[in-house]
N, C-alpha and C positions, 0 to 999 in steps of 0.2 A: 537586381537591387531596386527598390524603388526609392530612396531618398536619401541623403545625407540627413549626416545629425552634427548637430556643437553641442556640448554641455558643459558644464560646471561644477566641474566634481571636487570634493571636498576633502582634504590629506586626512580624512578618518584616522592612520595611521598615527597619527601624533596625539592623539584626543588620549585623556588621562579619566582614566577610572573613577569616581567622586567628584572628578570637575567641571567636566564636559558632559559627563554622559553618568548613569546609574546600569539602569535595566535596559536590555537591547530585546529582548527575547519578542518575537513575533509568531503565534502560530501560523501555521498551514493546515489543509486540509489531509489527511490521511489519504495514501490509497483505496484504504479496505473502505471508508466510506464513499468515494467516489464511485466505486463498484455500488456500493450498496444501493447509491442513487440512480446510480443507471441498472441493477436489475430491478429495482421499484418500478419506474419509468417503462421497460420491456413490460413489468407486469402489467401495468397498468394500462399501456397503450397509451400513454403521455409522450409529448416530444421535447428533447433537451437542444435548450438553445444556450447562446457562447456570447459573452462580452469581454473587451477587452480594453482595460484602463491605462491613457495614453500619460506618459512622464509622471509614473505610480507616486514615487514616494516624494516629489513635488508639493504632495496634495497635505502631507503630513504638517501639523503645528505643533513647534516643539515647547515643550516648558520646561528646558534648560534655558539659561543662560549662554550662547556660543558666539565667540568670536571667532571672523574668518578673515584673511591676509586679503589685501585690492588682488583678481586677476592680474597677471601679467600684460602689458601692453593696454591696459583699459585703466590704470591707476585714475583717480581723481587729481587735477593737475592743481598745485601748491597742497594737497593733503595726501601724499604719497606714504605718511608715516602713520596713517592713520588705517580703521580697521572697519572691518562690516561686522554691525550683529544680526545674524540670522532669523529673521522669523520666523521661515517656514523651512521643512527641512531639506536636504540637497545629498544626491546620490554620492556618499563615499562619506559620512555619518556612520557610526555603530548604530544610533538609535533610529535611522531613517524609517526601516521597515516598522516597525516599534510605533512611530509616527503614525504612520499609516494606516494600518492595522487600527491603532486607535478611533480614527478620525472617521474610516470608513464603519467602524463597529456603532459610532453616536447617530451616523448617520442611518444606520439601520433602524438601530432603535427608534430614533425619531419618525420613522416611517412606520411605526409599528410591526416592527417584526420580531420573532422570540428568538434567542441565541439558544443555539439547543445547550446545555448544561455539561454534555461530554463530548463537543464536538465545538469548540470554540468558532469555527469557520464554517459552520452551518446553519442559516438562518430562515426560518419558518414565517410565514405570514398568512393566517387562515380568515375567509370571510364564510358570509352567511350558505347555507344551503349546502356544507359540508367542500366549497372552494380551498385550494390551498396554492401558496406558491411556497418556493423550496430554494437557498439560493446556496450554490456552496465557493468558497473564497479561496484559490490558491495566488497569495500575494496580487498580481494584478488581474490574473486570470478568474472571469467567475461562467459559472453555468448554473444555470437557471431549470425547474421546468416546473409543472404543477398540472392542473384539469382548470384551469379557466384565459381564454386568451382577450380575455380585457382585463385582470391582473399584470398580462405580461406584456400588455401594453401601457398601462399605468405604468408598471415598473422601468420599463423600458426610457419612456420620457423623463422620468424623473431623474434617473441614475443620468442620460444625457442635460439636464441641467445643472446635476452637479455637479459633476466631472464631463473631463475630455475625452469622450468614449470612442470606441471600435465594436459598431455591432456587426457579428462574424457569422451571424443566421442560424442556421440546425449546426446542434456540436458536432463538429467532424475530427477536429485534431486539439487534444487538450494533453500535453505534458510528455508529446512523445507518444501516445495514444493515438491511433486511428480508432474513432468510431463511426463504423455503419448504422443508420438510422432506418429500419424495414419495415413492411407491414408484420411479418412474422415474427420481430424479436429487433433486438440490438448487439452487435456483433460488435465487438474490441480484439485488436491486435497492434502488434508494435512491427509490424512489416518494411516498413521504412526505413526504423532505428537497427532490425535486424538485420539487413542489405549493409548499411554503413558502419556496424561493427563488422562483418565478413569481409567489406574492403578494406577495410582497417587496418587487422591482420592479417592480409595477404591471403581470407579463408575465401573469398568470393568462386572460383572459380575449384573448390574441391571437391572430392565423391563424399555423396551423402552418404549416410548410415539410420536404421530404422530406430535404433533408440541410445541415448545420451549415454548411456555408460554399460560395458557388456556385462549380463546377469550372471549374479553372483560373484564375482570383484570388487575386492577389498581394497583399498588405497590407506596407505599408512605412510610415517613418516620415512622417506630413505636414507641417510646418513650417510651411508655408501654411494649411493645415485650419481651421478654427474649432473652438478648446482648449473641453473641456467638464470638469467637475467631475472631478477626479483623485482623489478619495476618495469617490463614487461610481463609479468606473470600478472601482478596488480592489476593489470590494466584491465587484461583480458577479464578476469576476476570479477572487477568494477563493471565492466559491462553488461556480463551476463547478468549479474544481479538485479540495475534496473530491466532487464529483459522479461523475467520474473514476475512484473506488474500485469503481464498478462498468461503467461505459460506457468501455471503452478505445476505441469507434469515433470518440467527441469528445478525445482525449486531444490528437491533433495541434492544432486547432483551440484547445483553450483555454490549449495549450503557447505558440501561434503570439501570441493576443492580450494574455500576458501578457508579452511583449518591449516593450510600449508602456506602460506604465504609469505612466511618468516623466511623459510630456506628453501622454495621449490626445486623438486631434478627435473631431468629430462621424463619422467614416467609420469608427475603429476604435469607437466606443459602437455604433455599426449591427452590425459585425461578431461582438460581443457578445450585440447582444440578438435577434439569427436565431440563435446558440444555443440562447437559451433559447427561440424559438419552435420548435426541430426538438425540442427537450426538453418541450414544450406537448403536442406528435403523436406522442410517442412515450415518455411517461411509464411505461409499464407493463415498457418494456424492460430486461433487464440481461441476465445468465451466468447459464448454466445448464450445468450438470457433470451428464454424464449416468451414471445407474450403467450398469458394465459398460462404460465409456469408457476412451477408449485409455491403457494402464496406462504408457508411455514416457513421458517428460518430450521433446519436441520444441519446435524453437525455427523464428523467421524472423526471418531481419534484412535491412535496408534503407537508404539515404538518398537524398537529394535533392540531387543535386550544387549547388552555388552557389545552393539557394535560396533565402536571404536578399538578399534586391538593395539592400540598405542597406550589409552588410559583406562579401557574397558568401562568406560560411560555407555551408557542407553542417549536413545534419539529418539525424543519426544515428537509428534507432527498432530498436527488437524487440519481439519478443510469444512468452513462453512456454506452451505448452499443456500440459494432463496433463485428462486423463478427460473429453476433446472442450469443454472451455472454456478461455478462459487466464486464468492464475493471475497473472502478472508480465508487464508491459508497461512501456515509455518511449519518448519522443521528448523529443530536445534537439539545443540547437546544434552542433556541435565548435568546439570552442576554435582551432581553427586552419583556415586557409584550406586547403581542398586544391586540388590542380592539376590532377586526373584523377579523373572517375567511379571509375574502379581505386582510388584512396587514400582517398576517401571512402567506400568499400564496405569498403576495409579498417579502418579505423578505423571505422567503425558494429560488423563482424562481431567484432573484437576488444572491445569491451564487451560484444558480446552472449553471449560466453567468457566475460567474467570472472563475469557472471551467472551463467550454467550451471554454473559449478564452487560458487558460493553454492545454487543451488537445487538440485545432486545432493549434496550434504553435508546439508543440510537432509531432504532423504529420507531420506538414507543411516540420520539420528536417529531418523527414522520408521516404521524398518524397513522402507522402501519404496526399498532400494537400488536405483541403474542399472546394471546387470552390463555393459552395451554403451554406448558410444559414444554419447555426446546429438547427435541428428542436426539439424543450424545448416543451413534453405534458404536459400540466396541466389540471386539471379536474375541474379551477375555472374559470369560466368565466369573471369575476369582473377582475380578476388579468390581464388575458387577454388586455383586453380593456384597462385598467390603464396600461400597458404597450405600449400600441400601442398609446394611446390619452394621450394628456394634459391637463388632467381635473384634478381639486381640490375641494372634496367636503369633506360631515361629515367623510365620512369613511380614507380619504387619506391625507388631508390637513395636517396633524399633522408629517406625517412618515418622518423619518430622511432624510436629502438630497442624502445621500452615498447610500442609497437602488433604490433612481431614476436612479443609472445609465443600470439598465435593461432597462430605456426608450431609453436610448445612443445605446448600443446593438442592440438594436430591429432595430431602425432606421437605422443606418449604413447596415444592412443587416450579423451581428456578427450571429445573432440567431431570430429563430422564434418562437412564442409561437402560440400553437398548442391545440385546447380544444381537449381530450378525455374522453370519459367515465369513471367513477370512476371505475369500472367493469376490466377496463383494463390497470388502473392506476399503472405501475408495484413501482415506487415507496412508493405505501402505506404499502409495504409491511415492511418498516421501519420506520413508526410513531407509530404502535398501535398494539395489540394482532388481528389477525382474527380469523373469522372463519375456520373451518378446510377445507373446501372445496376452499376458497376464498385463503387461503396460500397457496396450492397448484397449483393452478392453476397461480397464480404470480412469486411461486417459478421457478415451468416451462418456466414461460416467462423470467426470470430474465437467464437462459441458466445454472441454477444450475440441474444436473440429477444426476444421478446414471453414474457410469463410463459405457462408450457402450462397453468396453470389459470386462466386467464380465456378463456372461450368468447366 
């Protein structure tokens, strides 16, 4: 422990909609950006550093109207009936962070820096001679980094004048994140948080297993089963999820076990906790961005024809790389039945465009523009060609119009779709169970290892 605190928190709970407060909405910074920033950073051989804003939402100035009741034991003696109006805002407000966010947003600005346009908590500051700094904003947590270290000492002083800061040196730990900072690359893993969900549940001390769910197993609803604690189920659930911020090899897997969570049995709690024992054996693992890694944004998308065997939905997945790790990854269901491996390749490959047009914009902010074509592998050739041609026959005549705009993409030269080999489809590795040799060899390519400094 190193200090006590008092504060003065605010019955938010009582504040009325239209009277007190309007809009509360604050953004964050994205994971998939955060990555992004830090494989830049690797690429570049730039170093990320960490500040941290003391009594955040303090700083916030409201333009409500709010009145607040005297603390107890501290009332104004003969004005005991009387009330505070707030000027600045105080932890336990709907609109505090709101505040906040605000106030630190003008302040940007006034320092001249550019709000990137799809990344509201990303802010660019570029001087002569192609200098840049780059700040990214999660609530009070920021990290910084750019190629000039008299920007980031300007920067530095200034943000200590305005606020009451915590400067935390080279980023090592931001959200639950470990990051390594090396000559070779920068390495992210959640080591720490995966320790403390395995005491959690009692998994600390279990036999590992080589991979998160045994290939070719299906998990469907049980009815029959024996129901076990559904708020224990959650929980495990909940955790694994943020786990996921750095292991997209369990992403399918803990996408798969959170479809049960209404009525879990004792087979999906099983299917659960061999997570956390492949997560027991493989604790030390996460991304790693290597410097001098591949400076293109490249993409792979996938799915699983009908394999949900409960609603017989297809499972959409992609995985984006930049600087030999990936930054942006998902699996999910589709919303809709398809009728042909061709429609569900096409609907997977069209989300995985609408991404790429978000994560080359998002560069573009970073001065890390794509001058070519974001190259999208797929391993179906149907989807290919119905991306590239205007044709309409039994298999595609049907599919919704919103999923042709991967033909828009394509054409304009946004993205290219690229056949490879199912063999080296690094996306499949979040539609379905593999085998144990075939997940490995994906997982390696997906840039999830074992940390390079631990011998």
């Amino acid at each position: 422990m190193d200090k006590y605190k008092a504060r003065l928190v605010v019955k938010g709970y009582t504040q009325e909609h239209g009277v007190d407060y309007t809009e509360v909405f604050a953004p964050v910074a994205r994971l998939d950006t955060i990555r992004v920033v830090i494989s830049l950073a690797a690429l570049k051989e730039w170093t990320i550093y960490q500040l941290e804003v003391k009594s955040t939402f303090l700083h916030g100035e409201l333009s409500e109207e709010v009145f607040v009741e005297q603390p107890p034991s501290y009332e104004h003696k003969s004005n005991e009936q009387k009330v505070y109006r707030l000027k600045k805002a105080l932890y336990g407000l709907k609109q505090a962070p709101r505040a906040w966010y605000s106030h630190i947003e003008s302040y940007f600005m006034k320092e001249g820096f550019k709000k990137c346009h799809y990344e509201h908590t990303l802010f660019i500051k570029t001087g002569k001679g192609g200098k840049i700094l780059i700040v990214c904003l999660y609530v009070d947590d920021l990290i910084f980094t750019g190629n000039d270290e008299i920007m980031f000492a300007e920067f530095k002083k200034s943000m200590m004048l305005e606020f009451d800061m915590t400067e935390l040196g080279k980023m090592r730990y931001f959200l639950g994140i470990e990051v390594m900072q090396r000559s070779d690359g920068i390495f992210i893993n959640q080591k720490k948080y995966t320790q403390e969900v395995l005491e959690r549940f009692s998994m600390d001390k279990c036999n590992p297993v080589h991979n998160p769910m045994v290939p070719g197993f299906k998990l469907m609803k049980n009815g029959d089963g024996v129901r076990v604690d559904s708020t224990f189920y959650k929980k495990i659930v909940g955790s694994l999820m943020y786990l996921t911020a750095t292991r997209p090899n369990v992403m399918f897997v803990v996408s798969l076990i959170s479809r049960f969570m209404d009525c879990p049995t004792e087979l999906h709690l099983q299917s659960a906790k061999r997570i956390l024992r492949y997560l027991k054996g493989t604790i030390d693992f996460g991304v790693f961005y290597k410097k001098g890694g591949n400076e293109e944004l490249i993409a792979y998308t996938d799915s699983d024809y009908a394999g949900d065997l409960d609603d017989r939905k297809s499972t959409s997945s992609y995985v984006f790389m930049l600087s030999s790790g990936a930054v942006s990854w998902s699996t999910k269901k589709q919303h809709v039945v398809s009728l042909s491996t061709t429609e569900a390749e096409f609907i997977a490959a069209t989300s995985c465009a609408c991404q790429a047009i978000w994560l080359r914009r998002i560069l573009e902010g970073l001065n890390h523009a794509q001058h070519d074509s974001t190259t999208v592998y797929c391993d179906n050739s149907s989807t290919i060609k119905l991306s590239k041609n205007l044709v309409m026959h039994g298999r595609c005549k049907h599919i919704d119009v919103r999923f042709h705009f991967l033909r828009e993409l394509t054409k304009d030269g946004t993205v290219e779709m690229v056949h490879c080999h199912t063999q080296e489809q690094v996306a499949d590795i979040m539609t379905k169970p593999l085998k144990l040799d075939t997940f490995l060899k994906l997982r390696d390519l997906l840039g999830v290892c074992l940390d390079p400094g631990v011998n």
